[in-house]
C-alpha positions in Angstrom: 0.0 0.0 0.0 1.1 3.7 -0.7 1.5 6.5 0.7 -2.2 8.8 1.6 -2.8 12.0 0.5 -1.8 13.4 4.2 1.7 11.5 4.2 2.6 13.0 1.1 1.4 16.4 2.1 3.1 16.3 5.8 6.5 15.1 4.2 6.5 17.9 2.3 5.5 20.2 5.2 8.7 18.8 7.6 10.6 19.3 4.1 10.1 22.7 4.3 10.3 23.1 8.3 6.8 23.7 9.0 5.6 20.1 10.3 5.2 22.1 13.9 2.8 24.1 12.7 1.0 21.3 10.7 -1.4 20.4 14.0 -1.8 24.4 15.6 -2.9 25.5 11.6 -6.4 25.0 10.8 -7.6 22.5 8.4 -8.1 24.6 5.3 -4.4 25.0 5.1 -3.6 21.2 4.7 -6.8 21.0 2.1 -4.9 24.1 0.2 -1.9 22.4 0.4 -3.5 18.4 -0.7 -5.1 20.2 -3.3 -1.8 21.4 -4.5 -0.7 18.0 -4.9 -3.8 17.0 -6.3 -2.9 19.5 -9.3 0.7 18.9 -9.2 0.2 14.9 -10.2 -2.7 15.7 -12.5 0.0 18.4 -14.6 1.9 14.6 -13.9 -0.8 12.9 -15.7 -0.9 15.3 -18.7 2.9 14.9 -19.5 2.0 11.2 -19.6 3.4 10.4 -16.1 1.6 7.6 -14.7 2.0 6.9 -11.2 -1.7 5.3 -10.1 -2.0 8.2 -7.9 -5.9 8.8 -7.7 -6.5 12.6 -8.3 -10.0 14.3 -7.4 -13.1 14.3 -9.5 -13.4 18.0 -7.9 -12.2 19.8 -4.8 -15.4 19.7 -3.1 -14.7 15.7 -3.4 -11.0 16.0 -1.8 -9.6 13.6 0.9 -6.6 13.9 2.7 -6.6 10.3 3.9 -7.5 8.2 1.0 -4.7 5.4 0.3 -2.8 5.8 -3.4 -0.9 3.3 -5.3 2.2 5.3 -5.8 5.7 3.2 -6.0 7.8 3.3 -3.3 10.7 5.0 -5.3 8.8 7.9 -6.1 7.8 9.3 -2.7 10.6 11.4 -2.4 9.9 13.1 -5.6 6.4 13.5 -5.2 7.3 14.8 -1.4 10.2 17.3 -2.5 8.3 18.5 -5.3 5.4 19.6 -3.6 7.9 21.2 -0.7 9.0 23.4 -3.3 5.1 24.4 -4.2 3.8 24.9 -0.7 6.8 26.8 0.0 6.2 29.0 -2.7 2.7 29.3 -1.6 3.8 30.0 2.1 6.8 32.3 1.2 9.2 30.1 2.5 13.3 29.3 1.7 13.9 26.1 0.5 17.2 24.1 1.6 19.5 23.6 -1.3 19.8 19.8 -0.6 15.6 19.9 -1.2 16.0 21.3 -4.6 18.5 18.3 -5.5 16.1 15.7 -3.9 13.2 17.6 -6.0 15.6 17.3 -9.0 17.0 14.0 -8.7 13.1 12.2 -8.0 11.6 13.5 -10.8 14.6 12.5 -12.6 13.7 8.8 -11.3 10.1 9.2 -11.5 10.1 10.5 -15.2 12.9 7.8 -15.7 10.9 4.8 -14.8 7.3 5.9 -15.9 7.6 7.8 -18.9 6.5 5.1 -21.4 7.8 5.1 -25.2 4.9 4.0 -27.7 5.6 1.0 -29.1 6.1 1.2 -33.0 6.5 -1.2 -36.2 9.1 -1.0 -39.0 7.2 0.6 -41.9 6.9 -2.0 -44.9 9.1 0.0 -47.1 12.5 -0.4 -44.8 14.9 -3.0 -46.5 15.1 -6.1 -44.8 19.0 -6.7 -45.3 21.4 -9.3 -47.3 20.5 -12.3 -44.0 16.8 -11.8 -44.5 16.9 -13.9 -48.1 14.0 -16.2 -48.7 14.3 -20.1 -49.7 13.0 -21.3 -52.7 12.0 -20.2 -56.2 11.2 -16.3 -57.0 10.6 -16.2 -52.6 12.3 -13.5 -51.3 11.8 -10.9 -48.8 13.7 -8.1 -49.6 11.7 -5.2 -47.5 10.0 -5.5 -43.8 6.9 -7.3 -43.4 4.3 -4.5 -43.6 2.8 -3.8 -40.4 -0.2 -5.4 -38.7 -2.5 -3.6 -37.1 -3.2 -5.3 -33.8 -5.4 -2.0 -32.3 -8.5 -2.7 -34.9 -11.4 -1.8 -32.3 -14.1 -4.4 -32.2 -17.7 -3.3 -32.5 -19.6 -3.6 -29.2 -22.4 -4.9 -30.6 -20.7 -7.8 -32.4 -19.6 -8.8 -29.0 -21.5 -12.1 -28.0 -20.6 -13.7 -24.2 -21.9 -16.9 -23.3 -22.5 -18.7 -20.5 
């Protein structure tokens, strides 16, 4: 199980030196400061950063202790990063060796999730002098065009039985 919403957010609050005042500040703080995080991993989301971190419908629906899914190895980014946004927020310094840790896990974070899409040779790429075929006339002397393997099926062809 990962982190909650409220681990990440008090991390980043001791990261900045304010985890003292994290139980004398009222609540709105902390849901100012989740919903930060909330946007932070959403802007995540839209640079196709996947991290199974469950964002908010809206921030009326926002909860500070619901459970995410978030690797292990990216806490530390996710913490550091949003240090450096709640300290902008609160007009705070941050420590030198906080930017690095900021750095350095998104480094990791973009590192391991960022996912290449997958492509085939195009047809028209030459196969190469060890791709010769056997046989009469039978040779291959481009790639194999490529097969689409994404061809949606209707819903309504779709039969399930029992």
């Amino acid at each position: 199980m990962g982190y909650t919403k409220r681990q990440f957010v008090e991390g980043a609050a001791e990261e900045i030196g304010m985890a003292q005042y994290i139980y004398d500040s009222p609540p709105e703080f902390l849901n100012a400061w989740g919903l930060r995080l909330d946007a932070m991993m959403e802007q995540w989301n839209g640079m196709v950063i996947r991290l199974a971190y469950p964002v908010s419908a809206s921030p009326d629906d926002f909860d500070l202790d619901q459970a995410t899914s978030v690797p292990n190895w990216a806490n530390i980014g996710i913490i550091c990063n949003l240090a450096l946004q709640i300290a902008a927020m609160q007009g705070k310094i941050v420590r030198p060796e906080t930017k690095i840790n900021a750095f350095n896990g998104y480094n990791t974070i973009v590192g391991r999730s960022a996912m290449p899409p997958q492509m085939q040779l195009p047809g028209t790429m030459p196969a190469g002098a060890g791709n010769r075929g056997w046989g009469w006339g039978f040779a291959w002397n481009y790639v194999r065009p490529p097969v689409n393997q994404n061809v949606p099926i209707p819903e309504d062809d779709v039969t399930f039985s029992n």
